[in-house]
C-alpha positions in Angstrom: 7.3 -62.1 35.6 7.1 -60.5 39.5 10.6 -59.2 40.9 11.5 -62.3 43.2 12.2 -61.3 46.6 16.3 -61.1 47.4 18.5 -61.5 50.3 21.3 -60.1 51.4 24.7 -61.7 51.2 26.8 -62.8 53.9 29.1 -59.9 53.0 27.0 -57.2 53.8 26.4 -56.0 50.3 23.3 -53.7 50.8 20.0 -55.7 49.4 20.1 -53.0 46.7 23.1 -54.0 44.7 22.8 -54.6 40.8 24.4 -57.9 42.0 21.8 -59.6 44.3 18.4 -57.5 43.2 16.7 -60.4 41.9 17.4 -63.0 43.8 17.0 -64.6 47.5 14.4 -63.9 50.6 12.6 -60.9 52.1 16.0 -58.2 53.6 15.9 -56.9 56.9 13.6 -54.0 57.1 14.9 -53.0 60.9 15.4 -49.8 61.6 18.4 -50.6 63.4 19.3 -52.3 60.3 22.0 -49.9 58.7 22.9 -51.3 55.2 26.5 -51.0 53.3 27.2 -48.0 51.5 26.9 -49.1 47.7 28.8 -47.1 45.0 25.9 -44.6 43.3 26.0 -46.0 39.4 25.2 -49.5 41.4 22.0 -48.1 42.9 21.1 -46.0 39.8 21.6 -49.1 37.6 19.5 -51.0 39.9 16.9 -48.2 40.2 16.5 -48.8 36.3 16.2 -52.9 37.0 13.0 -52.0 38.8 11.4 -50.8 35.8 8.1 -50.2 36.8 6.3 -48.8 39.9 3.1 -47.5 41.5 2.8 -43.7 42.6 0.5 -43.5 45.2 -1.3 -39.8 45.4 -3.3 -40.3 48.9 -3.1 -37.6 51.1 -5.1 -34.8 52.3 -6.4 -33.5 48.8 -8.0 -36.7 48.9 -11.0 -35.4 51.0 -11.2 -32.2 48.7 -11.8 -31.5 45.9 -8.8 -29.7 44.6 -5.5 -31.3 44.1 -3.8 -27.8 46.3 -6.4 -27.9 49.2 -6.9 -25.2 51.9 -3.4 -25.5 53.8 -5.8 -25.1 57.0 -8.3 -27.9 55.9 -9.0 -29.8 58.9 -7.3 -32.7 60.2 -9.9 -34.6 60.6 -11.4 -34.4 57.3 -8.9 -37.1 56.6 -11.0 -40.0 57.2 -11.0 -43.3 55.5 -13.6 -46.1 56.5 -12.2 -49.6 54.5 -8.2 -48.2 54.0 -6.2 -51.4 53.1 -2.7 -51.0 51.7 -2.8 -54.6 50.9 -5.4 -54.2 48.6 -3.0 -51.3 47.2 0.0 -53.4 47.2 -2.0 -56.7 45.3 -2.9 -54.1 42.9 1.0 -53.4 42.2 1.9 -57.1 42.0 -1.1 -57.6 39.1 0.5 -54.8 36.9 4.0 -57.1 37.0 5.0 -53.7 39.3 8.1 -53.9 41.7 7.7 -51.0 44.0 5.5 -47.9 45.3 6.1 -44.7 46.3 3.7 -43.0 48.8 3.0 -39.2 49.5 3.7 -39.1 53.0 3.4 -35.1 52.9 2.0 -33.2 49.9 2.0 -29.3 49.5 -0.4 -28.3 51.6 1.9 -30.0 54.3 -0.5 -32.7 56.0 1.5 -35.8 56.8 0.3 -39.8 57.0 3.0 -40.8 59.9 2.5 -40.3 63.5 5.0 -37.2 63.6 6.7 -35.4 66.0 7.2 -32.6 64.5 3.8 -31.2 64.0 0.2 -31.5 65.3 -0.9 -31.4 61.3 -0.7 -35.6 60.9 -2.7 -38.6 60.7 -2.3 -39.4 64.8 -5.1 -35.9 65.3 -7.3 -37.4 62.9 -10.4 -39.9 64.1 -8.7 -42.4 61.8 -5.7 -42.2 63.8 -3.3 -45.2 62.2 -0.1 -44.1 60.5 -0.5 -45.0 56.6 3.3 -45.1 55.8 3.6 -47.8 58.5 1.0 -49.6 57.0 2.2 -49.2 53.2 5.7 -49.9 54.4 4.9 -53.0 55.6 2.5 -54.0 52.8 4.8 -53.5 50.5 7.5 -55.6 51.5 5.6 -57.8 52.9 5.0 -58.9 49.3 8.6 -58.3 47.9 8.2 -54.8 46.4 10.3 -52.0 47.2 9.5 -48.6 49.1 9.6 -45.7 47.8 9.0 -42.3 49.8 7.5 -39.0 48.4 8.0 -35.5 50.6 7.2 -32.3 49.3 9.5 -29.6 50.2 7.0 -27.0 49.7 4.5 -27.0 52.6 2.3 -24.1 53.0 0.8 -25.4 56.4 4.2 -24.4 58.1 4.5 -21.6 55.7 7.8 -23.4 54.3 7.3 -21.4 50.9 8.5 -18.0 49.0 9.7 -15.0 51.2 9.3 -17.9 54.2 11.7 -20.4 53.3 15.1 -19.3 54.2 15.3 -19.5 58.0 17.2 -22.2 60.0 13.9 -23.5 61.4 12.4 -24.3 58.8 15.6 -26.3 57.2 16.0 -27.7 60.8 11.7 -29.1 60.5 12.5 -30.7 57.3 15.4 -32.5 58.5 13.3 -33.5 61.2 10.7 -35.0 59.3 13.2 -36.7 57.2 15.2 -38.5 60.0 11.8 -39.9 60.8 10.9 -41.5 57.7 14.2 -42.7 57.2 14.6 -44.0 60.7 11.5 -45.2 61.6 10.2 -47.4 58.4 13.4 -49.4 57.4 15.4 -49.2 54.3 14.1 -46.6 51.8 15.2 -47.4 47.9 14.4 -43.8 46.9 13.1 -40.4 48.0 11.3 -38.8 45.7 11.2 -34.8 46.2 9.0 -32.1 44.9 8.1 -28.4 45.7 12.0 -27.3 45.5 14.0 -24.8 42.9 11.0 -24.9 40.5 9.5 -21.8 39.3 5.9 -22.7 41.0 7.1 -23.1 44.1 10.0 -20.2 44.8 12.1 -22.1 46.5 15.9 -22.1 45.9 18.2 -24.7 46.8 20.1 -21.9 48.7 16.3 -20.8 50.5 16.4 -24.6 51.7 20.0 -26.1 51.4 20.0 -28.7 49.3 23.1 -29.7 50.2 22.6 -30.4 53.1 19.4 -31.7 53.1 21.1 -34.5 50.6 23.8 -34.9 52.9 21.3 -35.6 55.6 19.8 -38.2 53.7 22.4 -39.6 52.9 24.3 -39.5 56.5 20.2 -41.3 57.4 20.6 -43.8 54.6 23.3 -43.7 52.3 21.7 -46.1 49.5 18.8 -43.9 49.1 18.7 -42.8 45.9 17.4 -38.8 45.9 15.1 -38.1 42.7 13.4 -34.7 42.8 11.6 -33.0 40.3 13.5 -30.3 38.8 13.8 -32.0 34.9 11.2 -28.5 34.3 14.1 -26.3 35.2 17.4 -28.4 34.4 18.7 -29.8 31.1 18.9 -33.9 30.8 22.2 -34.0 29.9 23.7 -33.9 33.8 22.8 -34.6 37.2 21.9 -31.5 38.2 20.6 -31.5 42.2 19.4 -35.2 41.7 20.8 -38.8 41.8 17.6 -39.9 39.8 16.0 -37.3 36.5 12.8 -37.0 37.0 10.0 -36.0 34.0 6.8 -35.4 35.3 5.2 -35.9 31.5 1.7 -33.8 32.8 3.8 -30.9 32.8 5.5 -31.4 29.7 8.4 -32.9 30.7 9.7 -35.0 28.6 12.4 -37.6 28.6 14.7 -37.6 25.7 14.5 -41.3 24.3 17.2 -40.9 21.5 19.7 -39.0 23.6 19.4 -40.0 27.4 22.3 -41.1 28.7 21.3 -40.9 32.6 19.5 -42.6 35.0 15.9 -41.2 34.6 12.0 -41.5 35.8 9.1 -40.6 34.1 5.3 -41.0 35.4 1.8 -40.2 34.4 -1.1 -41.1 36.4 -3.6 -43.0 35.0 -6.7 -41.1 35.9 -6.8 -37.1 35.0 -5.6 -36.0 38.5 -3.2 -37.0 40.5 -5.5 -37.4 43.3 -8.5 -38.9 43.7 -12.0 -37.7 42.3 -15.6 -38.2 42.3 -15.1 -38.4 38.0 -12.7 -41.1 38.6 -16.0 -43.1 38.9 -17.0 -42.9 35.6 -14.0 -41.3 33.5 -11.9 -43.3 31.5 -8.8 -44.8 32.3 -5.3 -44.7 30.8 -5.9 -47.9 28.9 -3.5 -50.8 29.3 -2.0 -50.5 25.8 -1.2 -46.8 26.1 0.6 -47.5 29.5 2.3 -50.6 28.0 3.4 -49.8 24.5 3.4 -46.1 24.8 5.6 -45.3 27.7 6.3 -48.6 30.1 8.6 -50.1 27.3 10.0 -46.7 25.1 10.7 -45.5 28.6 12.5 -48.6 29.5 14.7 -48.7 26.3 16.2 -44.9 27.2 17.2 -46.0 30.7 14.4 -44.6 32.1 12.3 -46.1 35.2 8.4 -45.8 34.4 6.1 -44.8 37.4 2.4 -45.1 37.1 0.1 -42.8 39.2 -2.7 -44.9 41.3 -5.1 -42.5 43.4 -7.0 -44.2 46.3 -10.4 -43.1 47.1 -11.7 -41.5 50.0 -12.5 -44.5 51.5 -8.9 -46.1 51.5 -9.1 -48.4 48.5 -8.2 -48.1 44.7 -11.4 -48.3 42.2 -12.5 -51.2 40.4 -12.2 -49.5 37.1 -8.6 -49.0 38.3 -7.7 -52.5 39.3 -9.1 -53.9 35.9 -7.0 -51.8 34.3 -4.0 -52.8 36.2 -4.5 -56.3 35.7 -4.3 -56.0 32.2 -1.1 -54.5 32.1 0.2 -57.5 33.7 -1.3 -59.7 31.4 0.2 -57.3 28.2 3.8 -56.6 30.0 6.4 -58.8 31.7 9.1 -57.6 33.9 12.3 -58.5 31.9 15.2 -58.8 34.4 17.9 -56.5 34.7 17.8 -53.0 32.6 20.4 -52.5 29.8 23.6 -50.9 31.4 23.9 -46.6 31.5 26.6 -46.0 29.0 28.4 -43.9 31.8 28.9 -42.9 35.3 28.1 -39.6 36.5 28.2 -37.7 40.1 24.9 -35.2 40.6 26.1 -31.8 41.1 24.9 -30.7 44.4 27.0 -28.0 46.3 25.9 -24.4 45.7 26.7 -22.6 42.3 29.0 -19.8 43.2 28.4 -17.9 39.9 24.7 -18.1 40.1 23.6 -14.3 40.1 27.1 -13.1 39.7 29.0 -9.9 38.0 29.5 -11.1 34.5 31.6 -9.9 31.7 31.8 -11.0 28.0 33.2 -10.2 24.2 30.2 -8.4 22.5 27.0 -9.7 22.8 24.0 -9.9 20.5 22.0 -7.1 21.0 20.1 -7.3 24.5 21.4 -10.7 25.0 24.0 -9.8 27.3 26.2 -11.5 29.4 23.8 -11.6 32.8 21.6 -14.1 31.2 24.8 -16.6 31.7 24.3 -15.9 35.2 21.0 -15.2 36.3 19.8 -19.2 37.6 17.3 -19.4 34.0 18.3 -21.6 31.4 15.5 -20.2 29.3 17.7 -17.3 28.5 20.8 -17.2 26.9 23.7 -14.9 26.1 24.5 -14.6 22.7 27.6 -13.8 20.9 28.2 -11.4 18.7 28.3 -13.3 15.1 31.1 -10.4 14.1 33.4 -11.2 16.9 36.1 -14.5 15.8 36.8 -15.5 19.9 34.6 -15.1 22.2 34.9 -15.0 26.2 32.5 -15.4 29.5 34.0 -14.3 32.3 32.7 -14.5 36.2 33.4 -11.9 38.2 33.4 -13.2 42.4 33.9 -10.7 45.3 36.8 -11.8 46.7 38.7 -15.0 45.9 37.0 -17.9 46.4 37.8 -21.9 46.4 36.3 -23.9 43.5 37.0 -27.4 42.0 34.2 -27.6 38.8 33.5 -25.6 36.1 30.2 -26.3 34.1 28.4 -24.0 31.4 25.4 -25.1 29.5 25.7 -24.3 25.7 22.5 -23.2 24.4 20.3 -24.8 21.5 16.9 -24.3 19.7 15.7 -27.7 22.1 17.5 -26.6 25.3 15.4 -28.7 27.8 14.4 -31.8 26.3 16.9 -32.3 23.6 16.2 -34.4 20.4 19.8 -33.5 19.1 22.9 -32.2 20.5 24.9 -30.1 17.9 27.4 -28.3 19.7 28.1 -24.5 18.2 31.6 -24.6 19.8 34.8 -25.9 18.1 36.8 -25.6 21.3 37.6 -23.3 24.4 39.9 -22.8 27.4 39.2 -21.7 30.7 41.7 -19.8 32.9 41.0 -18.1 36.6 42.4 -15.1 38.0 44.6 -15.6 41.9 46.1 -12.4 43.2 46.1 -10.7 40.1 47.6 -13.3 37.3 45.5 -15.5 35.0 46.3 -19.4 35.2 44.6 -21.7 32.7 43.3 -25.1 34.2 44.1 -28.4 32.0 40.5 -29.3 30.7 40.0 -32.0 27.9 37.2 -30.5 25.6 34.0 -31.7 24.8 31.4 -31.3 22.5 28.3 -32.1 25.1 25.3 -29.8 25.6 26.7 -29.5 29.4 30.1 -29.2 30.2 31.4 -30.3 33.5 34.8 -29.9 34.4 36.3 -30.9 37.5 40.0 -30.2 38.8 42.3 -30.1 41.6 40.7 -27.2 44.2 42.2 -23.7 43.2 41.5 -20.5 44.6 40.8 -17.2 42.7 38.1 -13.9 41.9 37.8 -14.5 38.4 36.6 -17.5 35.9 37.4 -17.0 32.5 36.1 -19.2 29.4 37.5 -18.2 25.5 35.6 -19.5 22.7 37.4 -20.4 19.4 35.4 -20.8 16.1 32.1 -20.9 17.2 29.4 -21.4 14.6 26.1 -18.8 14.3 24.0 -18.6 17.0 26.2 -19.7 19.4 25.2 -19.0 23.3 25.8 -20.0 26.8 22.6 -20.2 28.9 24.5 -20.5 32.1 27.8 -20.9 33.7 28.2 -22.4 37.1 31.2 -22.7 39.8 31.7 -25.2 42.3 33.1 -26.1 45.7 32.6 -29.8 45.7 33.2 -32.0 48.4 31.9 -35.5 47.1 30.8 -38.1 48.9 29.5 -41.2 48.6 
């Protein structure tokens, strides 16, 4: 069954609520139109009613035939002769899909709006028609939702490793952003790549990610942020997202026993992501593999399933493709509204004040010393000493510093993608140093892979946690301090 079209109450309840998202007429896609803010575990739980979506790779690597291009490929290489986002959008209803989500700017930093912000856009080009405007408009124009992909990473503007970490550069994203949020209506989500992953070099301190978030969601405040960063963060928090995101082609991969949190996972369903001449006459991800193999597992661990669609260089999706999609919808019915997430939980966003900070620790296992609790990799722990009865992590700040939250990430065998979370710890305190004296903070322990504690603000130079009966093995793969300021 196709997601009806909805309205928005009298009330002013954003069209995105769990409350009205499958019922009424077409919303108000102005972009004077400035929605509601809805509480976040209403939009994630929503996000999860959508169920199923088309990502659309169409972009500059397109016209080439590698998926990273020359960053100085010419804009007018970028030339489709029959482009119909229609025909696109037709192909999303046939699949029982209920939104897409477009690459307006991919890595090598070419964008498909009319942008003021760079002459490296679709208005240079002979073609010269702004594709989001067009896939905006398809889209809703036949009830599905719009979804936005950006790429943080742009190696056209040289917004990359040893580059990224001027105010220009943070000040030309937020540029770009306020455009696509402005300019195209309501967004449902942003989805963000290039950022904090170990391909790309890019902290969230290089390019603040808090505030780019804030900016997004100062912009729009019920558009949900989902970047890519399940590679480098565990799934049990929200760590720098509203949304996880697994990008299964790069082995990341959702937890279905475990998952707890509001999640997307995507595969496209030829070999790249964008298009190629092979797409003629390669195979497809068949119908039942999509269906039975990730559209309703995925489902079942609150997880949102996105399907990869590339169109060719002409503008349109292949005929293989479309046959393909239209037997999904004959194999899969959207079901209504997604089981609830068994709990609320806030995305950590602000900058970790431990990340790269002096450590200090009861004895560690050999070279697995306390810096690796510390050092911004999850992939590498510190390990205590098996001799030692309590253990203890300590952070070390220069100066006193203001924090309200507390997380550290106990290490297992399956740190990333958990099948099982057996906890090493029996139960710890944690304490902080101010002007010389140690006070310990009231925590209620848990036995969670990540620990997140948040508290009153306190001020201090030292964070302090003791360990108490810890089985073998036992590590912490990092410790992180916050300064939160939550919002929305």
């Amino acid at each position: 069954m196709m997601m009806k079209n909805f309205f928005k109450t009298f009330f002013g309840i954003s069209f995105f609520c769990c409350s009205v998202f499958f019922n009424g007429c077409k919303p108000d896609i102005s972009a004077e139109s400035v929605p509601v803010s809805v509480p976040l575990d209403s939009l994630q739980q929503a996000f999860l009613d959508l169920r199923f979506g088309m990502f659309i790779h169409y972009n500059m690597p397109t016209y080439s035939i590698h998926d990273w291009p020359d960053p100085n490929m010419a804009a007018e290489l970028f030339s489709p002769t029959q482009l119909d986002c229609n025909q696109w959008a037709d192909a999303a209803l046939s699949a029982g899909m209920t939104y897409g989500c477009l690459t307006t700017k991919h890595h090598s930093g070419f964008c498909i709006w009319n942008t003021q912000t760079t002459d490296y856009h679709v208005g240079n080009t002979p073609y010269g028609k702004d594709v989001v405007r067009q896939y905006v408009d398809a889209f809703r124009s036949r009830g599905l939702k719009v979804f936005l992909y950006y790429s943080i990473l742009d190696l056209h503007h040289n917004i990359r490793s040893g580059w990224a970490n001027n105010q220009d550069h943070l000040n030309f994203i937020k540029n770009q952003l306020t455009e696509l949020l402005t300019q195209y209506g309501e967004i449902t989500c942003l989805v963000i790549d290039g950022w904090d992953a170990d391909w790309s070099r890019i902290s969230y301190d290089d390019i603040s990610f808090t505030e780019i978030y804030r900016h997004i969601k100062s912009l729009q405040p019920n558009c949900l942020v989902s970047e890519h960063n399940a590679g480098k963060y565990p799934g049990a928090a929200l760590f720098y997202t509203d949304v996880k995101h697994y990008e299964q082609n790069a082995g990341q991969i959702i937890s279905k026993e475990t998952n707890k949190l509001p999640a997307q996972s995507g595969i496209p369903i030829n070999k790249n992501w964008f298009w190629k001449r092979s797409f003629l006459t390669d195979s497809v991800v068949s119908a039942e593999t999509i269906v039975f193999d990730n559209l309703i597992p995925l489902n079942e661990a609150h997880c949102n399933f996105i399907l990869n669609v590339a169109p060719n260089p002409a503008g349109l999706i292949d005929d293989n493709v479309l046959e393909e999609l239209s037997r999904v919808g004959k194999l899969w019915s959207h079901e209504g509204k997604a089981e609830l997430l068994p709990e609320k939980q806030h995305p950590l966003i602000y900058p970790n004040l431990a990340k790269y900070a002096r450590m200090n620790s009861s004895w560690s296992l050999g070279k697995r010393t306390s810096d690796l609790a510390s050092d911004d990799d999850f992939s590498t722990v510190w390990v205590g000493q098996q001799a030692v009865n309590k253990h203890f992590l300590e952070i070390e700040l220069e100066g006193e510093h203001e924090f309200n939250a507390v997380c550290f990430v106990e290490s297992t065998d399956t740190l990333r993608y958990p099948s099982q979370i057996n906890s090493r710890v029996n139960s710890y305190d944690i304490s902080y140093m101010s002007n010389g004296k140690w006070n310990q903070l009231a925590v209620e322990n848990t036995d969670r892979l990540v620990r997140i504690h948040r508290f009153k603000p306190v001020k201090g130079s030292k964070v302090r946690v003791d360990f108490d009966g810890c089985a073998p093995g036992f590590g912490i793969s990092e410790i992180m301090l916050y300064n939160e300021n939550i919002i929305n």
